[in-house]
N, C-alpha and C positions, 0 to 999 in steps of 0.2 A: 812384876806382880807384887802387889803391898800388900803389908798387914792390916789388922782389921784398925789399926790407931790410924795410920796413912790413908784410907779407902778413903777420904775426905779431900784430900790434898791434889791438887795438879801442877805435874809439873812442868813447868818454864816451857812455853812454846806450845803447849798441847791447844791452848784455844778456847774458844766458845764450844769447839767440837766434840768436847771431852766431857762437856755439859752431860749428853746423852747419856753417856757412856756411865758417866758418873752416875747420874739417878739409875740406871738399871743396872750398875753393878756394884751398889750401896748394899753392904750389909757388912760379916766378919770375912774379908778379904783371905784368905790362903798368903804367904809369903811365894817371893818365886823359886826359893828353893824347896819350899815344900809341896808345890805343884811340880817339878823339876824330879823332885824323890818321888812324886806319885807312878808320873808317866813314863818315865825314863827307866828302862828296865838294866840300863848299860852304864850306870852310874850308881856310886855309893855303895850298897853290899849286892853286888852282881848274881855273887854264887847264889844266895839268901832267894834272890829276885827272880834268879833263871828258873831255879831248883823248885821253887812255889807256881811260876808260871807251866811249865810243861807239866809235873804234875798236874793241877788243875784241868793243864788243856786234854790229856789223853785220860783222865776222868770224862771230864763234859762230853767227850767223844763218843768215848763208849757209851755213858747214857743215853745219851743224845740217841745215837745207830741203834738203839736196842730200841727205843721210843720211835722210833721213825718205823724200823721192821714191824713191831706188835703195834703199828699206828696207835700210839699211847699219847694224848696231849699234856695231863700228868708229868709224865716222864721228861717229854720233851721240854715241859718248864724246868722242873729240874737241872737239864743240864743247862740251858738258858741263866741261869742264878750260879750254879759253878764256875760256867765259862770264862774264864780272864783274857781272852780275846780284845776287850773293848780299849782296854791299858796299852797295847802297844799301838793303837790306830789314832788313842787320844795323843801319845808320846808324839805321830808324823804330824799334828795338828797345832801341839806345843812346839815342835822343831819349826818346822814354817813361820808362826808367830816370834819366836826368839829366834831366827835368824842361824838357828845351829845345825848347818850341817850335818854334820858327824851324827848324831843325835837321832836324825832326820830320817839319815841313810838307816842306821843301825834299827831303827823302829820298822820302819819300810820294809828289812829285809826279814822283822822278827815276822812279820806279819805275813808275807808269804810261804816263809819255811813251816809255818805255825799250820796253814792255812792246805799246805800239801800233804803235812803229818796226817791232819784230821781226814784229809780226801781220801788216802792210802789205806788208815786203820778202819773207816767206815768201808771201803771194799775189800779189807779183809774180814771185815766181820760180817759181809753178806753173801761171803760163797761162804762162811763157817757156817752161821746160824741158818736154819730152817726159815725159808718163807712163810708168814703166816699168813699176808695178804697180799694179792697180787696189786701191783706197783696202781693198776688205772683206777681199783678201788682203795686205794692208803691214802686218807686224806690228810695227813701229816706228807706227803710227797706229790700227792697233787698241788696243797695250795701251796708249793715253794719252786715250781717249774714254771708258772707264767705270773714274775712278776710286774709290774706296771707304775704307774706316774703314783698312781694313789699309795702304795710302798713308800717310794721315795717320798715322801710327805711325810708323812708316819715314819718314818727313821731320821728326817729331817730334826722331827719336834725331839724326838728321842736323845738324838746326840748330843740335840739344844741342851735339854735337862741334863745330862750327863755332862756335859760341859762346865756349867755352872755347879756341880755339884761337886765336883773336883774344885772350881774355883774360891767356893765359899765353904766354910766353916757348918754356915748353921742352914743348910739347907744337905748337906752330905750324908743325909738318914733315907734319899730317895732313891742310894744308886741299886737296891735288889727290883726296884720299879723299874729303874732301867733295864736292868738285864734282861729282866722277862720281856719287857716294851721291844728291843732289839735282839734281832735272828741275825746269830751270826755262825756260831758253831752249826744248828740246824742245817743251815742252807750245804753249808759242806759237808755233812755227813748224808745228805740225800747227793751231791755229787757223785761220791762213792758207790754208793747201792746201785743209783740208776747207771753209771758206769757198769758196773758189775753184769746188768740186766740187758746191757747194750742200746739201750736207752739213750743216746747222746742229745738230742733235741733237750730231752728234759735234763741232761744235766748242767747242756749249755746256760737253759734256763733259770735255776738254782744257782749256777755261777754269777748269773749277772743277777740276782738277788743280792748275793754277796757282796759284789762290787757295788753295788749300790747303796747298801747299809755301809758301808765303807767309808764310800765317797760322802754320804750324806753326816755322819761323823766329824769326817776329817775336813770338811767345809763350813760346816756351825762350830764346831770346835775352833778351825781358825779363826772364826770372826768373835768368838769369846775371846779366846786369848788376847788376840788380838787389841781388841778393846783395852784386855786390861794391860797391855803391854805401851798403849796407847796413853792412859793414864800417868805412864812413868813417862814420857816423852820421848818413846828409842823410837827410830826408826823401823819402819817396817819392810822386810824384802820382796819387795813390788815383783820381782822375777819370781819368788816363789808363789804368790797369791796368783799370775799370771799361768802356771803349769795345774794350780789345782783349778782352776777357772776351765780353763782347757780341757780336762777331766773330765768335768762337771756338764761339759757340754757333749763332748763323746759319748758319757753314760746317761743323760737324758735321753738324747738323740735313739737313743738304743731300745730304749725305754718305753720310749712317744711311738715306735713301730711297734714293740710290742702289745703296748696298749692298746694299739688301731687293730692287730690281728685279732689280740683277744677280743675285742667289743666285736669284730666281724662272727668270728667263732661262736659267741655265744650268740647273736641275732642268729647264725644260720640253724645253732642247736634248737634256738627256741622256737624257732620258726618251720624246722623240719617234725621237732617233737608233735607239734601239736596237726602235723600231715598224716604224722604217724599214726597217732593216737587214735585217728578217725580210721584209721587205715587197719589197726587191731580191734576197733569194735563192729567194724561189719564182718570179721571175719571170727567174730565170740571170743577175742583175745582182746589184755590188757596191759596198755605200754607201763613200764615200771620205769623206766630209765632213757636218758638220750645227753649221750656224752662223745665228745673228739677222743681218739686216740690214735696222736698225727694226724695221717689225711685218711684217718678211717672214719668215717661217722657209724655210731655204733648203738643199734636199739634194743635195751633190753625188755623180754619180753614174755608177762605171764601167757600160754596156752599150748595149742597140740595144733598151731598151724603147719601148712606144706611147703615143700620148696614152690611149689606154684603159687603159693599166697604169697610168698617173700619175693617173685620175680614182679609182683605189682609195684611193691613199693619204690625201687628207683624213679620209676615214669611219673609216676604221682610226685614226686620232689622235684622235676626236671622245671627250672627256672624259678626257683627259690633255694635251692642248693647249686654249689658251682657245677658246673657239667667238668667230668671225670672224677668227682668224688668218689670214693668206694664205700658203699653201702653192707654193712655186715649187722643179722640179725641174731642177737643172743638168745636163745629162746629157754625158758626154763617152766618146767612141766606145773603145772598148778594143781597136778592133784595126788592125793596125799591117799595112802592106803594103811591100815595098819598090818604088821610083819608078825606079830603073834608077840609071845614071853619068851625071855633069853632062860632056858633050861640050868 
């Protein structure tokens, strides 16, 4: 990796291929040791490096869990901007591109122990703290249980940018854009909770959030570095870019079925709600809501209908909903009395 005087030059053997490379990675260059000090959390002053990362991480944590619990998006950006997470995933990214091992390993391993801490602390701190929303109404926890392709995209561009922003000098004013752009403490601190809540579907779900902001990182990351590793003429370890390839197809793969269930799940929501809906106004009631939770499909519902009014509505769904769904109606009273003056 060159300096910004070097960022012009190629060397010996790189090709016409380095063309590319060169015009989209022209500006003030990074040296490779100072991208090396950035991401490398296990070189140069360690103690300095460790001692600033876990602090941060069990900060981000707590914020994070506390914003997740009182569904706060506020909050949750918050620890998103603390987080120092991103530094040891770009380190596996730099390791792969520079061929270092050791490096590779030790990033790898920071990032899971990193990754278990914040699982841990977020389920201690949801049998501590008081629920204030329940899990299927916390939209800070719903939208990080069914991630999808369109995620991976958006974490793609993101890591792009953080990539380069590590690389180059004078675009390095954009990384608290990053932070906030990528979920990565979040998705682990909803881990946690919905663990706690017995919730595993949805914490699977949240995991592979993570794995995917990850993956999609430590993929554009490699092919930044890369490039610019390319520019100097080393070779590149064709085995290592073969295991995150590898990766990359496992976590799509993953991914591309989730996406398929969610697009099912919400056609069958949308498509029952409005069954529904006709189904609450013959009977002087008003559908509020039509949401999954698991395989419950679940209507919530302003009036004072009967359990005989709610034995209609399965039948009415049957062959626009899958046969064995379970049908559960929330019903909640629409009408309002005043209780007098508190004495």
């Amino acid at each position: 990796m060159t300096t910004g005087d070097e960022a012009g030059a190629v060397a010996p053997g790189a090709g016409a291929g380095a063309g590319w490379r060169r015009r989209v990675l022209t500006g003030e260059l990074r040296s490779e040791d100072e991208i090396r000090d950035a991401v490398f959390l296990f070189s140069g002053d360690v103690f300095a490096k460790q001692s600033r990362f876990w602090l941060l991480l069990m900060v981000s944590a707590v914020i994070a869990t506390a914003g997740i619990i009182g569904d706060s998006t506020a909050t949750v950006i918050g620890a998103m901007i603390v987080a120092p997470l991103g530094t040891p995933i770009q380190g596996i990214a730099a390791g792969i591109a520079d061929g270092d091992g050791r490096q590779l390993g030790l990033s790898a391993a920071l990032v899971v122990g990193a990754g278990v801490a914040v699982i841990l602390l977020a389920a201690l701190m949801a049998v501590v703290l008081p629920e204030l929303h329940a899990p299927a109404d916390n939209s800070q926890i719903t939208a990080r249980v069914s991630p999808t392709i369109v995620d991976l995209v958006a974490a793609a561009a993101t890591g792009m940018a953080g990539a380069f922003a590590v690389s180059r000098r004078d675009i390095g004013d954009i990384l608290p854009g990053v932070a906030i752009a990528i979920s990565l403490v979040p998705p682990l601190a909803v881990v946690g909770v919905t663990a706690v809540e017995g919730d595993w579907h949805g914490a699977l779900g949240a995991l592979l959030l993570f794995a995917t902001n990850v993956l999609a990182i430590v993929v554009v990351g490699t092919v930044v570095f890369g490039a610019v590793a390319g520019l100097r003429g080393e070779a590149r370890p064709r085995r290592a870019y073969a295991v995150v390839g590898l990766a990359a197809v496992v976590v799509v793969g993953a991914l591309a079925a989730v996406t398929t269930q969610t697009v099912r799940l919400s056609n069958w929501r949308d498509a029952g709600g409005r069954i529904a809906a006709s189904w609450a106004r013959e009977h002087g009631e008003r559908l509020l809501q039509t949401r999954f939770e698991g395989d419950q499909l679940v209507f919530v519902v302003e009036g004072r209908g009967t359990a005989a009014d709610d034995a209609q509505l399965p039948g009415r769904l049957g062959g626009t909903i899958p046969a064995g769904t379970t049908v559960v109606v929330n019903r909640v009273d629409g009408n309002r009395h005043g209780a007098g003056t508190v004495p």
